[in-house]
N, C-alpha and C positions, 0 to 999 in steps of 0.2 A: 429764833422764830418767836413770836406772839403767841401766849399763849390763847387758845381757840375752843369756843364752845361745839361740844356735840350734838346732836340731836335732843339728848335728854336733859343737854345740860351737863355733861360730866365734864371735865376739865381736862384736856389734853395738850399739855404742857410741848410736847414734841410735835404737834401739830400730824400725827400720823394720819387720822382720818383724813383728814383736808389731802396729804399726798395723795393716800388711797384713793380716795377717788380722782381726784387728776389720773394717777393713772391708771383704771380704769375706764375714763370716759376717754384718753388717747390710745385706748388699747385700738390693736390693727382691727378691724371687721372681719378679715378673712379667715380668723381663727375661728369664730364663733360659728361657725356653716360645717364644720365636721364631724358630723355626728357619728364619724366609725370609731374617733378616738377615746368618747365615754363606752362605747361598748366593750373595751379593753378588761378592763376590770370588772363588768357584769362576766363575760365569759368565764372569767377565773373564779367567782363568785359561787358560779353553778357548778363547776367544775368540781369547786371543794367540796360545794355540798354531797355531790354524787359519790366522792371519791369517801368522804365520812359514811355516808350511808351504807356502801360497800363494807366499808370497816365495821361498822357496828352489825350487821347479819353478818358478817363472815365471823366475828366473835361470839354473835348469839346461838351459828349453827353449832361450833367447835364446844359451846358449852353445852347445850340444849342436846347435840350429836352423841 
């Protein structure tokens, strides 16, 4: 491959950018319309938070108790 300017100018000897968005802009459409599959990991997010908050008053009663 050629090597290929980036946006700012960097030099990308492997031409990755250039694939990257190829493919990117052949990505399928139907992917992009699921919005229950980003919610995956918020759930688990809050989860942990709840499940630490737990932990930390269940420590601070046993101490403080």
């Amino acid at each position: 491959m050629a090597n290929t300017q980036g946006p700012q100018g960097n030099n990308d000897p492997a031409g990755s950018t250039q694939m990257f968005r190829a493919f990117v802009d052949d990505a399928p459409q139907g992917r992009q319309a699921a919005p229950a599959a980003s919610s995956g990991p918020r759930v688990g997010l809050i989860v942990g938070i709840v499940a630490a908050v737990i932990v930390v008053a269940a420590v601070a009663w046993l101490a403080l108790g």
